[in-house]
C-alpha positions as CSV (number, residue, x, y, z in Angstrom):
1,X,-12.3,-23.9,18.2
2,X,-11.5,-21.7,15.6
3,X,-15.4,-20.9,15.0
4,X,-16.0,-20.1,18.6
5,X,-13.2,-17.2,18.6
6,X,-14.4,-16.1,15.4
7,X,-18.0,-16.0,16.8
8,X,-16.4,-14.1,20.1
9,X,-14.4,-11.7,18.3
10,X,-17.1,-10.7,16.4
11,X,-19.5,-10.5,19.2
12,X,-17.3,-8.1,21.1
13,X,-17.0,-6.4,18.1
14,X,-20.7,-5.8,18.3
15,X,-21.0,-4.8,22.1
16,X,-17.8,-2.2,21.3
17,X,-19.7,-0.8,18.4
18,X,-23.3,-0.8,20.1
19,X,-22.0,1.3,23.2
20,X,-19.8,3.9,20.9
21,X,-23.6,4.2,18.7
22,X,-24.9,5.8,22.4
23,X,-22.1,8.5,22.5
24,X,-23.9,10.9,19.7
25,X,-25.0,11.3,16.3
26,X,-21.1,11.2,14.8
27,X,-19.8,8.7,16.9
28,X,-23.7,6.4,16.0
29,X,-23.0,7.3,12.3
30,X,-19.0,5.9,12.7
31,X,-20.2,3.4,14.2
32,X,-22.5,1.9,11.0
33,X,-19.9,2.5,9.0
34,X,-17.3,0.2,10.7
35,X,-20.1,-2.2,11.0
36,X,-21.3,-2.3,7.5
37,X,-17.1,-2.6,6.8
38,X,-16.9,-5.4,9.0
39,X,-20.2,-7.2,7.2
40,X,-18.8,-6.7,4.1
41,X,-15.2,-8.2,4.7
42,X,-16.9,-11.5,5.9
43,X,-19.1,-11.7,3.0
44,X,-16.6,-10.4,0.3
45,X,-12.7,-10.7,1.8
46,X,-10.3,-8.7,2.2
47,X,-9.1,-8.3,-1.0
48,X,-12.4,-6.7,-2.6
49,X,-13.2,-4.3,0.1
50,X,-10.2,-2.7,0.0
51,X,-10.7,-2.3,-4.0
52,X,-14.1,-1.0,-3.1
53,X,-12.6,1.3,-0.3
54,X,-10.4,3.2,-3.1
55,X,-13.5,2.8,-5.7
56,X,-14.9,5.0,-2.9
57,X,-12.2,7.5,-2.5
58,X,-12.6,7.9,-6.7
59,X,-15.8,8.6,-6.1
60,X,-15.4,11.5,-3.2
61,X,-12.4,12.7,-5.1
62,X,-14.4,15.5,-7.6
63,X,-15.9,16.6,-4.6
64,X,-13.1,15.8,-1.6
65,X,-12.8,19.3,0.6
66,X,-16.4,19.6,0.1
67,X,-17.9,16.4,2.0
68,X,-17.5,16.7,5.9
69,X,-15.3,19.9,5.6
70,X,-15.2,19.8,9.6
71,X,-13.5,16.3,9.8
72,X,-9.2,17.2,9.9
73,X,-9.1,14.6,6.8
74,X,-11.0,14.5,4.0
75,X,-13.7,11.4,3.5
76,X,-11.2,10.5,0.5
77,X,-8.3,10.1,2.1
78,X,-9.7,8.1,4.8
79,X,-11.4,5.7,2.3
80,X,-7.8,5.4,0.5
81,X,-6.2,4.7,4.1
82,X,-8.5,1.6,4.5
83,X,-8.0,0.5,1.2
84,X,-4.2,1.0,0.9
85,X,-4.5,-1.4,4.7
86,X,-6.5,-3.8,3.2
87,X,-4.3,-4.5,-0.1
88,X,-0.9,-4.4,1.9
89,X,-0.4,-8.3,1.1
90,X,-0.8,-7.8,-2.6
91,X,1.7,-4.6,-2.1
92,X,4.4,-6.0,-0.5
93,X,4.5,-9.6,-2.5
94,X,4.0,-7.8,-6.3
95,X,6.8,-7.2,-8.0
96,X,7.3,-3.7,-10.0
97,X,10.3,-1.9,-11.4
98,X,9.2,1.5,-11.8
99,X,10.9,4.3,-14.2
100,X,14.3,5.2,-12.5
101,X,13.1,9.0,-13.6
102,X,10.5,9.1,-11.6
103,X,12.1,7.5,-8.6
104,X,15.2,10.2,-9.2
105,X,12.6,12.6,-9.0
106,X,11.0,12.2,-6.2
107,X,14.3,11.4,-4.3
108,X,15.8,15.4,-5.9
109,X,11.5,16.8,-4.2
110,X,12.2,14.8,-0.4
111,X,15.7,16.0,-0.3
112,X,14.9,19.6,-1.4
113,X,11.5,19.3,0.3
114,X,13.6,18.8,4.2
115,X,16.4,21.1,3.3
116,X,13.6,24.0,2.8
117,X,11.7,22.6,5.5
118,X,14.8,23.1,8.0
119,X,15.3,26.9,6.9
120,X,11.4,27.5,7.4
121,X,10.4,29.6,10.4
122,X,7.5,27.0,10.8
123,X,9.2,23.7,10.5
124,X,7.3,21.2,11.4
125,X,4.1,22.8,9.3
126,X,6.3,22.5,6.2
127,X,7.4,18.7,6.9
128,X,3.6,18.0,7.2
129,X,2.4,19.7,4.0
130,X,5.7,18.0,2.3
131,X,4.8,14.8,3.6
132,X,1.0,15.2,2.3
133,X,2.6,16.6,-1.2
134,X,4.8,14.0,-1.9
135,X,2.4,11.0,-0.7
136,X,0.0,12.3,-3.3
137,X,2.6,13.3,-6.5
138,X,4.5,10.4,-5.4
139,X,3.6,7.5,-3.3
140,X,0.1,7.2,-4.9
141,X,1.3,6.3,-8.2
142,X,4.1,4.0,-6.2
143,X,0.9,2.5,-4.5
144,X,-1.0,2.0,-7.9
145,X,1.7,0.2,-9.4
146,X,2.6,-1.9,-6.6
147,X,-1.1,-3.0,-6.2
148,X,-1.1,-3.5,-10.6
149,X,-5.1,-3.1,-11.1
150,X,-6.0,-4.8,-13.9
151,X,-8.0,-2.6,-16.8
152,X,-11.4,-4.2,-15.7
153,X,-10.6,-3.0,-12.2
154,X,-9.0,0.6,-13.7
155,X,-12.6,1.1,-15.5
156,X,-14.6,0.3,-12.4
157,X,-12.2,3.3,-9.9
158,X,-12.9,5.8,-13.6
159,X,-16.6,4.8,-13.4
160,X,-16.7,5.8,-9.7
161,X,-14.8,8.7,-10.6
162,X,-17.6,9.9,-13.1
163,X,-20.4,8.9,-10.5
164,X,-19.4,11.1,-8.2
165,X,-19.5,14.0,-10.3
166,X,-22.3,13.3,-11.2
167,X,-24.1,12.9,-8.5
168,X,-22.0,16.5,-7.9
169,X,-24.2,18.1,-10.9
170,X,-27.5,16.9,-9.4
171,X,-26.6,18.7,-6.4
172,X,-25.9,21.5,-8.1
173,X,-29.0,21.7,-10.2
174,X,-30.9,21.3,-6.9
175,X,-28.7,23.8,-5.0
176,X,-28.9,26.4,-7.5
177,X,-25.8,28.9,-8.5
178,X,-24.1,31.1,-6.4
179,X,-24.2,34.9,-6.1
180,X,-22.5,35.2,-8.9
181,X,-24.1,33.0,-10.6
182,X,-21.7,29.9,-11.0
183,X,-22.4,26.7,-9.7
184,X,-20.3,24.5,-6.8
185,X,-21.9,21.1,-6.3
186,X,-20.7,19.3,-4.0
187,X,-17.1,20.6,-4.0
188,X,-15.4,23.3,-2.0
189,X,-15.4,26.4,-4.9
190,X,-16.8,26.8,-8.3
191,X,-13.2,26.4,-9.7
192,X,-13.4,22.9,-8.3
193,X,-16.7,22.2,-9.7
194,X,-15.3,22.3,-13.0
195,X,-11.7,20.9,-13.0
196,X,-13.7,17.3,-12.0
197,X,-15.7,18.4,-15.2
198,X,-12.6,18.1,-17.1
199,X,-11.1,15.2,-15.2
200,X,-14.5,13.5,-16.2
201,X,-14.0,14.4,-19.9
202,X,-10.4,13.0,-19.6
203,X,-12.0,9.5,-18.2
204,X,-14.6,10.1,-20.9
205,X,-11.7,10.0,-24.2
206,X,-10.2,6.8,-22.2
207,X,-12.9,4.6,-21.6
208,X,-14.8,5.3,-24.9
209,X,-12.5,2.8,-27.1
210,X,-13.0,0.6,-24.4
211,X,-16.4,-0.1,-25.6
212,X,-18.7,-1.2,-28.1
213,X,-21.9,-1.6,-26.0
214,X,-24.3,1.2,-27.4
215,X,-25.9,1.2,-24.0
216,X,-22.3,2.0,-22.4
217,X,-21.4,4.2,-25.0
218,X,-24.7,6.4,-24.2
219,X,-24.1,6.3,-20.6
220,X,-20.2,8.1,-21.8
221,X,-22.3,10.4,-24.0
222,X,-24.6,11.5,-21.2
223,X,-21.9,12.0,-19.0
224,X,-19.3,13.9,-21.2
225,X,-22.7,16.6,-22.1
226,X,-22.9,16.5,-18.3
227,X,-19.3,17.2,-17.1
228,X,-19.0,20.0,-20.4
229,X,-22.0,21.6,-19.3
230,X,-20.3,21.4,-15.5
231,X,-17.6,23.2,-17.0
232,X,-19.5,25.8,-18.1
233,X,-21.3,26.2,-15.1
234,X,-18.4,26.7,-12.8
235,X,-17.4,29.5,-14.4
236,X,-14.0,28.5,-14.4
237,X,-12.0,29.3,-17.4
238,X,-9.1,27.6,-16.7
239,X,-10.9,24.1,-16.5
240,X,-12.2,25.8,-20.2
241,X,-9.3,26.3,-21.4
242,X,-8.0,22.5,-20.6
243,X,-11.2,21.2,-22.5
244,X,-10.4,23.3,-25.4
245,X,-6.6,21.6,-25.3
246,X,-7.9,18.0,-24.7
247,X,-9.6,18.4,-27.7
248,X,-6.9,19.6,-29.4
249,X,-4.7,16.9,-28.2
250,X,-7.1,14.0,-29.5
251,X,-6.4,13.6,-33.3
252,X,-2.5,13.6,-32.1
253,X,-3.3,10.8,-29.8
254,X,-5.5,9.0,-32.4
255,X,-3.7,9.6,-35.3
256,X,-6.8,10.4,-37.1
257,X,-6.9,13.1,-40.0
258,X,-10.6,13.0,-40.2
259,X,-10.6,13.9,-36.4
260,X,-8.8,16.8,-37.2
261,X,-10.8,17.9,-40.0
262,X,-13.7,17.8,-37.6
263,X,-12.2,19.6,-34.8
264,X,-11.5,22.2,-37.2
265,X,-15.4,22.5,-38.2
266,X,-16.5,22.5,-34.7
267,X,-14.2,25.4,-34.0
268,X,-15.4,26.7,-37.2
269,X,-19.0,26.5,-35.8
270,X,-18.1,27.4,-32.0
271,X,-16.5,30.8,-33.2
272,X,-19.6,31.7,-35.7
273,X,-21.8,31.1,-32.5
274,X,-19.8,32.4,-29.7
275,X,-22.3,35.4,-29.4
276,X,-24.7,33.3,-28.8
277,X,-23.3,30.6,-26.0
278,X,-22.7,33.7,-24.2
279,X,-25.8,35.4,-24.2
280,X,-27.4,31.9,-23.1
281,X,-25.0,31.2,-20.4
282,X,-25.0,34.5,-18.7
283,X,-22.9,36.0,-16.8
284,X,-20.9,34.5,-14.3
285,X,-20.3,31.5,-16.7
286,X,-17.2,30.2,-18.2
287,X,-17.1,31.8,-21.8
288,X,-18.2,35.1,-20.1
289,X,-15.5,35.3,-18.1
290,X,-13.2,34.4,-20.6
291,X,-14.3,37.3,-22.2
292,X,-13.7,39.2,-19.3
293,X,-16.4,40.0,-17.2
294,X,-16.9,42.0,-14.1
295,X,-16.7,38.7,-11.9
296,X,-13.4,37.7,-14.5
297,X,-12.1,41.4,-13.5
298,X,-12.1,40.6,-10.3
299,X,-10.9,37.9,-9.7
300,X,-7.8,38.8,-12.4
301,X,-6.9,41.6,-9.8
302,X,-6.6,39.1,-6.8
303,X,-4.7,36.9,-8.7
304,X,-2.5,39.3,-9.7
305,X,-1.4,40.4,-6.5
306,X,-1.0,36.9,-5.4
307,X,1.6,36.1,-8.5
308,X,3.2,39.6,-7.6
309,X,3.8,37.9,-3.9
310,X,4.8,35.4,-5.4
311,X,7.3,36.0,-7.9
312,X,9.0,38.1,-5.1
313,X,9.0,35.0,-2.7
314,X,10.8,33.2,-5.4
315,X,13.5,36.0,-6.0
316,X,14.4,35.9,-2.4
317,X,15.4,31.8,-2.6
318,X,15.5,31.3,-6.3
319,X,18.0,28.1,-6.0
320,X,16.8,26.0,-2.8
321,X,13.6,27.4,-2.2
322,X,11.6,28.5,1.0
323,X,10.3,25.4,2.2
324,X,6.4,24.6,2.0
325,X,3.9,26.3,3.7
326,X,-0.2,26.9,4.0
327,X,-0.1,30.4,2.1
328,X,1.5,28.7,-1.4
329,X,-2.4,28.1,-1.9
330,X,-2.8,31.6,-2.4
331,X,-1.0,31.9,-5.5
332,X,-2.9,30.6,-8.5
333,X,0.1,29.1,-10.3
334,X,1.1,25.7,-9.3
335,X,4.5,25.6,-11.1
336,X,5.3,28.9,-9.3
337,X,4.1,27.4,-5.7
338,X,6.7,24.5,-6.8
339,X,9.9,26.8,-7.4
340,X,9.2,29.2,-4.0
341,X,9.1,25.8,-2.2
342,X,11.8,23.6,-3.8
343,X,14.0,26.4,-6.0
344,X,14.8,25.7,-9.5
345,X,16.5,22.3,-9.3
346,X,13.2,21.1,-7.7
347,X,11.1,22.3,-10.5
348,X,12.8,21.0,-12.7
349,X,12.6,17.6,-11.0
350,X,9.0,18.2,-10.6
351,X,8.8,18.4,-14.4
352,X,10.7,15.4,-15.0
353,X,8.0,13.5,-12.8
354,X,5.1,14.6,-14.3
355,X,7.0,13.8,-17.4
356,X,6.8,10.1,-16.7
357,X,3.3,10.2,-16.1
358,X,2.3,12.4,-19.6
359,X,4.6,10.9,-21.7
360,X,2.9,7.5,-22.3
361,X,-0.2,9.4,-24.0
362,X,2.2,9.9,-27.4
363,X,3.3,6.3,-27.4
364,X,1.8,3.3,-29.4
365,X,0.7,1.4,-25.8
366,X,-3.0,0.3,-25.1
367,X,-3.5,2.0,-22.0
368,X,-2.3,5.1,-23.3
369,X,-5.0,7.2,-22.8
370,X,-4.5,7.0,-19.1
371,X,-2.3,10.0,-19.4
372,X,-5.0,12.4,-20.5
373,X,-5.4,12.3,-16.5
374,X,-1.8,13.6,-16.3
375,X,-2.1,16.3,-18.8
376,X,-5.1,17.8,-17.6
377,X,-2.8,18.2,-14.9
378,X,-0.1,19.5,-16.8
379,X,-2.2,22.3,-18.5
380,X,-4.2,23.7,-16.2
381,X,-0.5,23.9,-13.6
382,X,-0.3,27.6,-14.6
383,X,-3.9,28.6,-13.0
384,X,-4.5,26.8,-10.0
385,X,-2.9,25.8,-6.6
386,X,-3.3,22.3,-7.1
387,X,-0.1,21.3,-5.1
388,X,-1.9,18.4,-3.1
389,X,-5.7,18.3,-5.1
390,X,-7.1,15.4,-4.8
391,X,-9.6,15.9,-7.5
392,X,-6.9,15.4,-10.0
393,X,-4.0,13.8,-8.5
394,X,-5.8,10.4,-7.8
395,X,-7.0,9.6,-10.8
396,X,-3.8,11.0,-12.4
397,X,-1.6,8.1,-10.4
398,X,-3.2,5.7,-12.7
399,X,-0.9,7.1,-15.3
400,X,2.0,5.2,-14.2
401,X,0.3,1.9,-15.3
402,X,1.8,2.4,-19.2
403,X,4.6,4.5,-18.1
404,X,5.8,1.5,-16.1
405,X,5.3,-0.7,-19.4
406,X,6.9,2.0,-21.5
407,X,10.4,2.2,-19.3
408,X,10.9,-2.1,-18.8
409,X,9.5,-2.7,-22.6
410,X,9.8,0.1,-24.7
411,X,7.2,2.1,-27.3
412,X,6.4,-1.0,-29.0
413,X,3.3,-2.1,-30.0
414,X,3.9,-5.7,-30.1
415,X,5.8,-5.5,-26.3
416,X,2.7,-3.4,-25.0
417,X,0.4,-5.1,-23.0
418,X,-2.6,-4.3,-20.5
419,X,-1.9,-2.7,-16.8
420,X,-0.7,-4.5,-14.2
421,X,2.9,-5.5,-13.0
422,X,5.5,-6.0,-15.0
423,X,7.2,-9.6,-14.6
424,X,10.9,-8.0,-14.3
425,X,12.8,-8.5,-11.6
426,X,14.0,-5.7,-8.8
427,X,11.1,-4.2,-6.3
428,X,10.7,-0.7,-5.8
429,X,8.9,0.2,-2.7
């Protein structure tokens, strides 16, 4: 009995999919895809497709305004929809107490968040773009920690991650640069291009401890030359800037002196040969417009006029803020976008959040280097409007892994353990 339903269901299934195929090229290509989805949830369960569905949304997320920029959401958030759907079981029976910081936090963002909303001429635009902020600053890492992926399953979203910039680059390469001569990929802008270059180098100083395999460990290679080189190619110094930093930031996190003694050659050697990296990069290129350029000039005066705007916004509303809106991506300064939305107290609790998510990076715990996602983040706050950027933000949630283990167990090596939920009691959903 229960075969013959099964058998039915699916049949109709079929017949509903075959007549939707006849109603275009979209609707045909929709189609396949909810039929491939349906093939692969009787052949794998439930339970892996939706870890391949947010495997997939890693993999659009370097690239995420740029693939099917006519659809009104993005291919990754789509492919996170399905998979958050698919996982709800494992959500709502895990237990997970998450930092009280973070959860204070985010409570301090909503509240602010509707109060500005209210006093915005366009209301119901600001509740939307709140709604989309806080789902991705906020719920994501809730979602993360509620689903507890183990590490084997945090390598395979990073390894996505890394494919699809990659597979980015090639397009690149084939595409050829811009006008200016700086390259976009697949993404949406050249600036893009090259913060998923230094989200891949993040992923890149996390996973290489994770292995010994010299075949693995000259795949990392290849693709840490390939994201540096993506950096370069963007032309975006702010992305440059954050590699620079990360670098910095690793003999602190490793607790190596010989580290440091290298990274103090290589700068050694990078000055001596500056002249040179920017005479073979050309113009348009990240060092050159570090340097300043006439494309760096540019762009500087925009920029400029934006902050002006913007600083004047915030002088208006300093305490509770204007409310969100569509024209905060204008201003180049995501900590500034924060305070003209939310006031002061709201930056401040924005802080605090991202906070949570850096801190573990300092600490003694294995997963540790998770939180280079979240300071990649932090650092490059000041140059980009990267209120609700997926390229960043998704990987970043898997941050709250060890600061989940840091708040219920403490900095202790001994008390650390791998991600996944913490067996304390209280729920937090």
């Amino acid at each position: 009995m229960e075969r013959g339903v099964v058998t039915a269901a699916l049949a109709a299934v079929a017949a509903a999919l075959a007549f939707v195929a006849t109603r275009g090229l979209v609707a045909a290509v929709a189609a396949l895809v909810v039929a491939v989805g349906v093939f692969l949830l009787a052949v794998l369960g439930r339970e892996r497709v939706g870890t391949l569905a947010i495997a997939g949304a890693f993999a659009t997320a370097p690239m995420y305004r740029g693939l099917l920029p006519d659809l009104p959401a993005t291919p990754t958030d789509l492919l996170l929809v399905v998979g958050v759907v698919l996982l709800l079981p494992e959500l709502f029976t895990r237990q997970v107490r998450l930092p009280a910081a973070f959860l204070v936090a985010l409570g301090v963002l909503l509240a602010l968040g509707l109060r500005g909303a209210a006093a915005n001429p366009s209301p119901f635009e600001s509740i939307l773009i709140l709604t989309l902020w806080l789902m991705c600053i906020g719920m994501l890492p809730i979602v993360i920690a509620l689903w507890g992926p183990g590490p084997g399953v945090v390598q395979f979203l990073l390894w996505s991650y890394l494919a699809g910039h990659m597979a980015s680059i090639a397009y690149a390469l084939l595409e050829g640069p811009l006008i200016i001569n700086r390259y976009d990929g697949l993404t949406h802008h050249p600036n893009a291009f090259g913060i998923a270059g230094t989200v891949c180098i993040a992923i890149f100083l996390y996973l290489w401890p994770k292995y010994r395999n010299n075949w693995a460990r000259a795949a990392l290679l290849l693709v840490v030359l390939a994201s540096g080189a993506s950096v370069l190619m963007s032309g975006s110094r702010a992305a440059t800037v954050v590699v620079v930093a990360l670098a910095l930031l690793v003999p602190a996190v490793e607790r190596s002196a010989v580290l440091a003694m290298l990274l103090a050659a290589a700068a050694g050697l990078g000055v001596a040969f500056l002249p040179f990296v920017v005479e073979a990069s050309g113009e348009g290129s990240s060092i050159s417009r570090l340097l300043g350029d006439a494309t760096a000039q540019a762009s500087d005066s925009v920029r400029q006029d934006a902050l002006d705007e913007g600083q004047r916004l915030f002088s208006e509303a300093p305490f509770l803020g204007h409310g969100l809106t569509i024209a905060l991506g204008e201003i180049h300064n995501l900590y500034l976008e924060v305070v003209i939305a939310v006031g002061i107290l709201g930056g401040v609790a924005y802080l605090v959040l991202l906070y949570v998510l850096a801190r573990p990076l300092l600490s003694s715990h294995p997963e540790r280097r998770l939180a280079y996602l979240a300071w990649v983040f932090v650092i490059i706050g000041p140059a980009v409007p990267g209120l609700t950027d997926r390229t960043m933000l998704l990987p970043m949630g898997l941050a709250i892994l060890p600061a989940i283990a840091l708040a219920t167990r403490g900095d202790t090596d001994s008390g650390a353990r791998a991600p996944g939920p913490p067996a304390t009691a209280g729920t937090a959903r």
